[in-house]
N, C-alpha and C positions, 0 to 999 in steps of 0.2 A: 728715615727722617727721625731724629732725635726732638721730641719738644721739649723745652724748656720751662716753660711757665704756659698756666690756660688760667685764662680771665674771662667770664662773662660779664656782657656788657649788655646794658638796660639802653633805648631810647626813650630819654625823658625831657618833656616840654620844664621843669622845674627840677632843676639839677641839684638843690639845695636841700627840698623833700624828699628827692628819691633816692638819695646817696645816704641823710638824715635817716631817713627810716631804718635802711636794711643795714649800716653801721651798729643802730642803735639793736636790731635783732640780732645781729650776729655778735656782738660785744664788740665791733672793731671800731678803728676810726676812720673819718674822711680826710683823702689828700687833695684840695680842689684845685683847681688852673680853672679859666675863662670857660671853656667849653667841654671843660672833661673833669670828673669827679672818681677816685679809687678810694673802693673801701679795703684796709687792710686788717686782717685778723692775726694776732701773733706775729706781726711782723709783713704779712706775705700780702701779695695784694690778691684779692677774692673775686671783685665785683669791680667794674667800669660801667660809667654812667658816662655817654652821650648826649651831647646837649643837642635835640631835636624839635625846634621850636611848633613846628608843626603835628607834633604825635599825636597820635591818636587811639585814645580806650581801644581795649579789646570787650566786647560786651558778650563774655562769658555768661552762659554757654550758648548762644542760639544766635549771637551777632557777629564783631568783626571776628578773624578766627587770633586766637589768641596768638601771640609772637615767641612765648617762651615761660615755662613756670620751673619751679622747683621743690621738688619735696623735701622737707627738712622736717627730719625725726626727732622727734619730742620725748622726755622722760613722763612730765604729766602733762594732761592736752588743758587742764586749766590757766593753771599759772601762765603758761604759752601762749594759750590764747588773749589773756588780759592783759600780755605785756604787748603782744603785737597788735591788738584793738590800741593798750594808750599808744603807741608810736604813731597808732593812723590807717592800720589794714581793715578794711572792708569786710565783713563775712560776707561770702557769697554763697555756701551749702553749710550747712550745717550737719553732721556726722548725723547718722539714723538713729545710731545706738554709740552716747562717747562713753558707755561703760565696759565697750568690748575687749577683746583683748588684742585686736588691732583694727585701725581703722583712720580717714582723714577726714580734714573738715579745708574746704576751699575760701582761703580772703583774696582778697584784691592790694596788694601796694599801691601806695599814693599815686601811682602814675595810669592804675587801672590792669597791672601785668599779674595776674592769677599765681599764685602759690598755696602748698601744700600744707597744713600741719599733722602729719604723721606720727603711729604708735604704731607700737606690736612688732 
């Protein structure tokens, strides 16, 4: 089996938010249709948003179990983190020590689906 292209895709109740959001972290843009939203970076498509009017948070850590995260490695956890707080992510753990010399800190995207900010 040869694949050609892999896109992850998000089910999200607010396709507008959640395409918005991780466009605006990844520096790409959104290509929307009615019920389906791609973010492309460089050109390529990255990310697929599902329009799931019924979705439902994941209430990391100790509730629903979560659907899907991703770790995305960061140069500095500052700048990173207050670009993806103004977009709209959630902190949900806070790193012990952000002065290590590696280590994450866990948000939430707009639709409740947990991600990574990683160093080191």
């Amino acid at each position: 089996m040869k694949i050609t292209k892999q896109v992850t895709v998000f089910d999200a109740a607010d396709l507008a938010a959640e395409s918005t959001f991780w466009a605006g972290l990844l520096g790409g843009t959104v290509e929307a249709e009615d019920d389906w939203h791609t973010v492309y970076v460089d050109g390529a498509p990255r990310l697929g948003f599902q329009l799931a009017p019924n979705h439902v948070q994941p209430d990391w850590p100790h509730g629903e179990q979560q659907q899907i995260h991703l770790d995305l490695y960061v140069e500095d956890l500052g700048p990173a983190h207050d670009e993806a707080t103004a977009l709209g992510a959630r902190l949900l753990q806070a790193a012990s020590d952000p002065t290590a010399t590696e280590g994450f800190q866990v948000y939430a995207d707009p639709a409740g689906h947990p991600f990574c900010l990683c160093w080191g």
